[in-house]
C-alpha positions in Angstrom: 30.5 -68.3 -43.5 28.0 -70.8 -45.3 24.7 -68.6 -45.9 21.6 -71.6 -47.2 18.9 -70.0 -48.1 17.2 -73.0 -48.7 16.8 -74.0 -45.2 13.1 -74.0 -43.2 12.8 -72.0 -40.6 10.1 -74.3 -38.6 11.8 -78.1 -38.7 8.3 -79.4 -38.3 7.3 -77.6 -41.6 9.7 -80.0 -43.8 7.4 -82.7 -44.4 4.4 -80.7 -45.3 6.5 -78.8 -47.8 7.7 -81.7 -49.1 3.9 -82.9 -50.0 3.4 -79.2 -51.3 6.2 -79.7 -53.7 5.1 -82.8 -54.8 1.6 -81.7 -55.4 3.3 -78.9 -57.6 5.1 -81.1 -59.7 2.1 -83.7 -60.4 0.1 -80.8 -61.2 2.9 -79.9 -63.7 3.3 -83.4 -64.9 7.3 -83.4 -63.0 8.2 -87.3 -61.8 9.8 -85.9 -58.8 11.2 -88.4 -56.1 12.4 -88.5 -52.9 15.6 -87.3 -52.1 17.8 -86.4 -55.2 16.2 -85.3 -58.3 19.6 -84.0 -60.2 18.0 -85.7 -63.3 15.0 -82.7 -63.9 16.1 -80.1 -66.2 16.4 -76.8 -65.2 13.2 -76.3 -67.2 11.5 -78.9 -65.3 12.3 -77.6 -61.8 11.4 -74.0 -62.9 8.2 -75.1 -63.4 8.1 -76.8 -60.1 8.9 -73.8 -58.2 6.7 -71.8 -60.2 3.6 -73.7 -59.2 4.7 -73.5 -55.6 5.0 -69.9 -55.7 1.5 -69.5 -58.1 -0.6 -71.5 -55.3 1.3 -69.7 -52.5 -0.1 -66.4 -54.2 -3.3 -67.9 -54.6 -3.8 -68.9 -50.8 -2.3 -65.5 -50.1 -5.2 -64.0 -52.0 -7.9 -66.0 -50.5 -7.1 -64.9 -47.4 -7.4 -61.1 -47.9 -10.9 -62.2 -48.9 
């Protein structure tokens, strides 16, 4: 049995996550491409996901205001 956990749930939600990710990575100074990018360092995708999940909290946040 073949569990991904990377999968979205909402197909339609694919392309804006992938401008999401690449916003993240500019704003952390990643060259991310499209497609494959089994050239970043584990350090450099880290960071990646790390500003993802830092502006996901932020949004979060704004909207219990």
């Amino acid at each position: 049995m073949s569990n991904k956990n990377n999968q979205i749930n909402v197909p339609q939600a694919r392309e804006a996550m992938d401008r999401f990710k690449m916003q993240a990575a500019s704003e952390v100074g990643v060259n991310l491409t499209n497609g494959y990018n089994g050239h970043l360092t584990s350090r450099e995708a880290g960071s990646v996901g790390g500003q993802m999940v830092k502006k996901m909290i932020e949004a979060y946040e704004q909207g219990l205001q």
